[in-house]
FIGU-88828 format. One record per residue (C-alpha): x, y, z. Coordinates in steps of 0.02 Angstrom, whole numbers, padded with zeros to 5 digits, always signed. Layout:
BEGIN
XYZ
...
//
This chain:
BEGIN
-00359+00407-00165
-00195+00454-00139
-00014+00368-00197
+00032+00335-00006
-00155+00235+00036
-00144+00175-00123
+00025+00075-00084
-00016+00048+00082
-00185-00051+00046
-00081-00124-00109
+00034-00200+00009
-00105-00303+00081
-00109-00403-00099
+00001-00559-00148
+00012-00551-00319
+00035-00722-00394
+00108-00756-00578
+00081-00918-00664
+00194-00927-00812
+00244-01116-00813
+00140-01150-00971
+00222-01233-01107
+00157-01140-01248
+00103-01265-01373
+00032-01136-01472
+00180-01027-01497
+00290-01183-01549
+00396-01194-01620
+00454-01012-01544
+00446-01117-01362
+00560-01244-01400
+00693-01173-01287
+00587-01055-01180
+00409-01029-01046
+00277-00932-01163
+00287-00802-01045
+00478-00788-01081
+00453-00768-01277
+00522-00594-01359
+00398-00468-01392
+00413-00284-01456
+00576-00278-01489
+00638-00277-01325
+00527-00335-01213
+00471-00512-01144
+00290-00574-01154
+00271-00560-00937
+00368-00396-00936
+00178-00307-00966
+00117-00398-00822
+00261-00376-00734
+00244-00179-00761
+00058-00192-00722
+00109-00234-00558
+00224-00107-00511
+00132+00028-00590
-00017-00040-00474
+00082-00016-00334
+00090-00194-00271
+00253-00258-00215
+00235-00429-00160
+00258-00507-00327
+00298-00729-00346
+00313-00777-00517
+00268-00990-00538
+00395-01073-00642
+00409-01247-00741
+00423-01285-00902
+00600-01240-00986
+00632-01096-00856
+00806-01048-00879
+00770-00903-00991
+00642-00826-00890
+00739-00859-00738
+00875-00769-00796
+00759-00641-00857
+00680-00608-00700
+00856-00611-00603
+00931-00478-00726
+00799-00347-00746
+00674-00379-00607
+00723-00460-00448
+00835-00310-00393
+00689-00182-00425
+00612-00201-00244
+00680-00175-00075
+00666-00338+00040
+00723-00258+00182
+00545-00159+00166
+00463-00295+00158
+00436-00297-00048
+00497-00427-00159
+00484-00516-00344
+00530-00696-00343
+00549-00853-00452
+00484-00986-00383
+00506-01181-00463
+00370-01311-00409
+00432-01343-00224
+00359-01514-00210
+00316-01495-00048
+00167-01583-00047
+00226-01732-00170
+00357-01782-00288
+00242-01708-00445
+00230-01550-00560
+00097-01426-00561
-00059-01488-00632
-00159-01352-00660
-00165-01165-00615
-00259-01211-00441
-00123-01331-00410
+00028-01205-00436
-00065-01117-00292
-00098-01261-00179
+00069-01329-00198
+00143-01165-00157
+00033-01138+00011
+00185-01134+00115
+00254-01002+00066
+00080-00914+00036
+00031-00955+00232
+00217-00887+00275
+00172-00722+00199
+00002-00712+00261
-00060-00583+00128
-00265-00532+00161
-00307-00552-00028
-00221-00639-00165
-00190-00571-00340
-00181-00720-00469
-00126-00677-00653
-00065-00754-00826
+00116-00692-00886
+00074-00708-01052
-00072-00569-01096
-00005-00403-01177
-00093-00280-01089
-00118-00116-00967
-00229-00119-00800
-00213-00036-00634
-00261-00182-00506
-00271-00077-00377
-00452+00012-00474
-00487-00177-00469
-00453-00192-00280
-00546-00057-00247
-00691-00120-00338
-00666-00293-00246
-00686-00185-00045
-00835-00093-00120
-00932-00219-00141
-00883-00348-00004
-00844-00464-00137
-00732-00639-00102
-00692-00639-00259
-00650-00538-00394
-00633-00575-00597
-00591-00453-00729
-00670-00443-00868
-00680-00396-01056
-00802-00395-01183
-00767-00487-01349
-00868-00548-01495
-00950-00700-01484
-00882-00809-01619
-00705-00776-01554
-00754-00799-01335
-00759-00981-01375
-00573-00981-01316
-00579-00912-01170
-00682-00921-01007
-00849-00845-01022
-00941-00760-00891
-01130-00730-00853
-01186-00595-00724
-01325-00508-00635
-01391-00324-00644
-01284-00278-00527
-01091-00386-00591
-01121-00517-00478
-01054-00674-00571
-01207-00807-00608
-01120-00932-00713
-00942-00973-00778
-00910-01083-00929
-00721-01134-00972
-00710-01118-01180
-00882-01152-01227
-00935-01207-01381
-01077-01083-01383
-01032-00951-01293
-01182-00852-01192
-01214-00673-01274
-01212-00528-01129
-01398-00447-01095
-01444-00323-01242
-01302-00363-01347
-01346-00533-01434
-01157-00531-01524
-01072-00500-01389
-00994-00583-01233
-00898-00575-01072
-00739-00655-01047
-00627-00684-00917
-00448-00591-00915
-00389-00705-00824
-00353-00585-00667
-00425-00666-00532
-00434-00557-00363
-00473-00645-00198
-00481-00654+00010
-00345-00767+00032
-00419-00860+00169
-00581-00915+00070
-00477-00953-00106
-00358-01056-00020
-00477-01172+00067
-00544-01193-00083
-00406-01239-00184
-00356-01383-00033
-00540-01443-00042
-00513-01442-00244
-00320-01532-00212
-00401-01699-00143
-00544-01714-00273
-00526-01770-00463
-00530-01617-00537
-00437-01532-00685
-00356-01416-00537
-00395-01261-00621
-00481-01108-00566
-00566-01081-00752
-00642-01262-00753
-00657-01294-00576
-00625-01163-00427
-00721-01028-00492
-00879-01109-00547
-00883-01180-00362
-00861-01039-00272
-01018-00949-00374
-01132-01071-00291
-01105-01017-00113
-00991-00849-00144
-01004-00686-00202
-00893-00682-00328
-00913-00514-00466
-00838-00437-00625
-00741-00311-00632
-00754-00218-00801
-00586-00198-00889
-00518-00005-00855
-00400+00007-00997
-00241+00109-00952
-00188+00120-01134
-00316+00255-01143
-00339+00202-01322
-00521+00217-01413
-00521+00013-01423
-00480-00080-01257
-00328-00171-01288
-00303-00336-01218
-00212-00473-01295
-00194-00677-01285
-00029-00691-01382
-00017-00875-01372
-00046-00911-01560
+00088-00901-01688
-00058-00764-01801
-00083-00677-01638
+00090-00645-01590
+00146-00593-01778
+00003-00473-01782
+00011-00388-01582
+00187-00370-01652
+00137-00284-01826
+00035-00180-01717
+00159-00089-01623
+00261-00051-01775
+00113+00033-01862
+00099+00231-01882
-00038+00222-01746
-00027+00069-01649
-00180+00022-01540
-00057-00034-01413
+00031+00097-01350
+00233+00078-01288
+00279+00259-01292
+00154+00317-01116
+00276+00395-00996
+00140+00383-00856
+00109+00186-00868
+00308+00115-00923
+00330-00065-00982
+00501-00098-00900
+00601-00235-00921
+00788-00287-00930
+00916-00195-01063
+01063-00246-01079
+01193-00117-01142
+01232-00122-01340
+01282+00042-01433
+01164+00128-01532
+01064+00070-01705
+01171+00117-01842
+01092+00163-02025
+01242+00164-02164
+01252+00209-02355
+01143+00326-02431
+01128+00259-02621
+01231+00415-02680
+01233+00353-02852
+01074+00250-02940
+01066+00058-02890
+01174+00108-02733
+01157+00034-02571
+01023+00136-02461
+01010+00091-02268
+00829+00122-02226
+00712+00074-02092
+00518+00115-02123
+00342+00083-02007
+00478-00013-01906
+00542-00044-01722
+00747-00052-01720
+00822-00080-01555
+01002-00033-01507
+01156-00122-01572
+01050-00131-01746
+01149-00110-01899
+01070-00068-02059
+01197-00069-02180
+01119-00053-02342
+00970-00146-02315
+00798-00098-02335
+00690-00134-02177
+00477-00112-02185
+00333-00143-02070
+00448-00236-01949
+00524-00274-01774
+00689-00284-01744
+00770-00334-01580
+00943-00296-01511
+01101-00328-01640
+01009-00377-01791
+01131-00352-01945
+01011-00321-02108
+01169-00323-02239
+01165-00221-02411
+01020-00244-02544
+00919-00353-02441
+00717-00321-02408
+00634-00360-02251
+00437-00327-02242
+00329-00363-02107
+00442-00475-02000
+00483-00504-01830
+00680-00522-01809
+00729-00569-01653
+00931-00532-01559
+01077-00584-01646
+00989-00621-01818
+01118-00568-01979
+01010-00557-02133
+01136-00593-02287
+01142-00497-02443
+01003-00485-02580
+00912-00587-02447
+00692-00571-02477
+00614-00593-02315
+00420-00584-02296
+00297-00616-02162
+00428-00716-02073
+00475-00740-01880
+00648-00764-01859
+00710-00812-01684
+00885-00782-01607
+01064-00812-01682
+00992-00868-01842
+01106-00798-02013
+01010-00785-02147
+01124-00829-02302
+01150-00736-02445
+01006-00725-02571
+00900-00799-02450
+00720-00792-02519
+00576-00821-02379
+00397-00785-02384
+00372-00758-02560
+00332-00958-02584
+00245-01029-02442
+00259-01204-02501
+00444-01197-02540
+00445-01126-02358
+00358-01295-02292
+00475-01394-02366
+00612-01297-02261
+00538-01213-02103
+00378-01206-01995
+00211-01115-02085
+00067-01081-01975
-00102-01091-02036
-00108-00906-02088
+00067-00894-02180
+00182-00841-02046
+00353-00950-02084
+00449-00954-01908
+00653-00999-01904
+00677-01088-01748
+00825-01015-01620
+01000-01059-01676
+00947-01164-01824
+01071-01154-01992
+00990-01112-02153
+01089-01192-02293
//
């Protein structure tokens, strides 16, 4: 198919982002911020990959549902995204808060972001409705999906990945026919169902959920007056399966990578390691594809800066190994390994940072030991600072998660 049908079919699609989830998970990095507005790679923000996906898709109808502690991802979206379209063509990317139109409450569940926003959905009058989470690290081409979706007559549409069993417990899992028509949906069971032939094995939702917007939307009003959990994992979809055809559509990977890569980010382990990833010699994710770009918003800041070169033994050496520095970086004597490093970081002379995620405006103080360690915005590390090494003198002073990732809330003063 070519670009121009491409767009113009593409232009028939809504795309719908729900990113007004607080995040529990990622606490205490959500203390100030939406999940989906949470740093990631350096540069980037956690919805900046679904963002991308979109526009790379060639949809440009794009809402993005706010709540919970929006201002970052507000300003976010109003920096680097909302400009990127051309309204007077009809194309857009918008924030939209809970308009309360239909009472005085908050969203309740992802079905309920949509039905509360049916207003404006009915004023656009899109044929099919594209509904995704802004906080998966990943690359997909929707419109193979929509495609898929015509071919097969389908109301509905769900992508879908396959995972191991022991871990599909979190997520929704799927069961199908010979022929991807979805049989049976199951929100986070305990005992996930294996997929035919492949007893360790499962198939989980993505959740990318592709629909006619007509037949979605009557039944997310039916769901709105009915005591329900308002969600389309728990409730809408395993309704519709009963009198719909609803189908999978198998995950096309446009990382083009041996291993499909799709990531849930919302744990502290899982965000430290998607992070450790891209900083490896051969990540599985892959930032660096000039045919599929993650964009998002840059800010200008001059260029990373490496200083000293240890000219004489037990001299200062600025070095930055297996690592991602953004701009406005300074490495001035510092050793930096196995790490990310977002914009104006300051790693000062003879200090050691391994396997850490430093986020903007962090100053790492002199003979400092960091370690396994997430450090959120405009914290200073203080001289001889020694974190990671000890995890339970690092409980006594920060956050731990299970696995042994300490994380420095934003702003907070290390004494």
């Amino acid at each position: 198919m070519n670009k121009g049908r491409k767009n113009r079919r593409a232009r028939d699609i809504l795309a719908i982002i729900l990113a007004g989830g607080k995040g529990e998970r990622l606490h205490p990095l959500t203390i100030h911020r939406a999940k989906p507005a949470v740093p990631f790679g350096g540069k980037y923000r956690i919805i900046d990959f679904t963002l991308s996906n979109c526009i790379n898709s060639g949809i440009r109808k794009i809402a993005v549902l706010t709540q919970y502690k929006s201002l970052s991802l507000n300003r976010h979206l109003a920096l680097g995204w909302e400009h990127l379209l051309n309204p007077e063509l009809d194309e857009f990317i918008i924030s939209v808060p809970p308009q309360q139109r239909v009472d005085e409450r908050w969203y309740e569940g992802t079905a309920d972001a949509v039905y509360q926003n049916i207003y404006f959905i009915e004023k656009e009058s899109p044929a099919y409705l594209l509904i995704l989470s802004g906080d998966h690290v990943y690359k997909m081409d929707y419109s193979e999906m929509f495609r898929f979706h015509l071919s097969k007559g389908a109301v509905g549409t769900i992508a879908a990945i396959e995972m191991d069993r022991e871990k599909a417990s979190s997520f929704g899992v799927i069961e199908v026919d010979e022929e991807s028509r979805i049989i049976g949906f199951k929100e986070k069971p305990k005992k996930p169902k294996s997929m035919p032939g492949s007893p360790n094995q499962a198939l989980v939702s993505m959740g990318v959920y592709l629909f006619n917007t007509q037949d979605v939307l009557s039944e997310v009003m039916s769901d709105a007056f009915r005591s329900t959990a308002h969600d389309f994992g728990k409730n809408i979809i395993p309704d519709m399966i009963e009198t719909k055809k609803l189908f999978t559509y198998n995950f096309k990977d446009e990382n083009k990578k041996e291993a499909k890569y799709w990531r849930d980010v919302g744990a502290l382990c899982d965000y430290w390691e998607a992070n450790m990833d891209i900083a490896s010699v051969d990540p599985l994710f892959n930032l660096y594809d000039k045919k599929w770009p993650i964009r998002t918003y840059q800010p200008q800041h001059p260029p990373a800066k490496f200083v000293f070169a240890q000219e004489r033994k037990g001299g200062r050496l600025g070095i930055a190994l297996d690592s991602i520095v953004c701009d406005g970086c300074i490495i001035s004597g510092g050793r930096v390994q196995n790490s990310v490093l977002s914009p104006n970081v300051r790693v000062n002379s003879w200090a050691d940072v391994r396997e850490s995620v430093l986020m903007e405006n962090v100053e790492i103080g002199r003979h400092c030991k960091i370690k396994k360690a997430i450090i959120d915005k405009d914290v200073c590390v203080p001289e001889g600072t020694v974190i990671g090494y000890d995890i339970e003198s690092d409980r006594k002073r920060f956050y731990v998660s299970a696995e042994g990732v300490v994380v420095i809330p934003k702003g907070v003063e290390i004494e």
